[in-house]
C-alpha positions as CSV (number, residue, x, y, z in Angstrom):
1,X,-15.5,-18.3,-18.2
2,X,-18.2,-20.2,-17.2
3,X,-20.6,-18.5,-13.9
4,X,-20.1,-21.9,-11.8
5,X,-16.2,-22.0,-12.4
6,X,-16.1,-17.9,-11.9
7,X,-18.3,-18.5,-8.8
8,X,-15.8,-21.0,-7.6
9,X,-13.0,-18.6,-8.5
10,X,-14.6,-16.0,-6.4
11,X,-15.1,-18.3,-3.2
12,X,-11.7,-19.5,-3.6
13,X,-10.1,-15.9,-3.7
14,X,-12.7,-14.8,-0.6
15,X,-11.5,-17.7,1.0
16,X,-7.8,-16.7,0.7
17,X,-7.8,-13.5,1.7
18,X,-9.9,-14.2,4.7
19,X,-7.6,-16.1,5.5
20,X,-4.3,-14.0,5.1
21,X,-6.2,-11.5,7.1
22,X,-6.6,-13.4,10.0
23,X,-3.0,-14.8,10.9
24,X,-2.4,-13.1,13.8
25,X,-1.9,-14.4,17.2
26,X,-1.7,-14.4,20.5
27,X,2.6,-14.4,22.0
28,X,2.4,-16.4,24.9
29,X,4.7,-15.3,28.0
30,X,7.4,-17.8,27.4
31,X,7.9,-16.5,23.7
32,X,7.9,-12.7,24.5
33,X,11.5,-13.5,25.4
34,X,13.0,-13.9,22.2
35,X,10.7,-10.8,21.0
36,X,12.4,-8.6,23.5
37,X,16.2,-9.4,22.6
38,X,18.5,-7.2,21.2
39,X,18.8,-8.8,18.0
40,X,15.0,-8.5,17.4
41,X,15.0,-4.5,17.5
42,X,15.4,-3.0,14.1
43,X,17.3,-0.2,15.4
44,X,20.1,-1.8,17.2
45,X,22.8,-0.8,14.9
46,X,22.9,2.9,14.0
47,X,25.4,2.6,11.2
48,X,22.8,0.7,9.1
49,X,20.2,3.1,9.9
50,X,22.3,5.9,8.7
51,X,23.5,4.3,5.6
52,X,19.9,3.2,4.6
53,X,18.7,7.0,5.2
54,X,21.3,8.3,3.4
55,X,20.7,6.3,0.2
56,X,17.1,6.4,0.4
57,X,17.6,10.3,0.6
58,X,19.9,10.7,-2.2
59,X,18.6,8.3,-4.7
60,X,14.6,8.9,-4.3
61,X,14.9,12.4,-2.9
62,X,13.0,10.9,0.4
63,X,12.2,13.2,2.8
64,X,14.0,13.0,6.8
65,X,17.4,12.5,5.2
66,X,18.9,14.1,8.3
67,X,21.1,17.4,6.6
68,X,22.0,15.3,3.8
69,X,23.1,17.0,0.7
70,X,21.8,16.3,-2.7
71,X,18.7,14.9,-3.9
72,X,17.6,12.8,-6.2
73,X,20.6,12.5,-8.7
74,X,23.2,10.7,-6.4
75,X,25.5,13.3,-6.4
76,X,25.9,15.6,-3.0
């Protein structure tokens, strides 16, 4: 690879993740609305929750699995 086109490689990867890291913004007051509904919070059903702990418990042996039995096989 050449310097110029690695130099242009580089400035086009610096330029990427600059901008990836910068995407946040600002909610305005009419949007926090929709952020504060139900449907938005990721706990809102506690059967899910309890199903996802549960497998990540007994299939990775993943710590806070609630009195779960087993670990790590699949078999409790």
């Amino acid at each position: 690879m050449k310097p110029s086109t690695f130099r242009l490689f580089a400035f086009a990867m610096l330029v990427l993740g600059a901008s990836t890291m910068s995407s946040c913004t600002s909610v305005k007051p009419w949007e926090r609305g929709h952020l504060a509904d139900y449907l938005m919070r990721p706990d809102r059903d506690p059967l899910t929750g309890s199903i996802s702990e549960h497998m990540w418990f007994t299939r990775e042996a993943f710590a806070g699995g609630r009195g779960v039995g087993g670990g790590g096989c699949g078999c409790n």
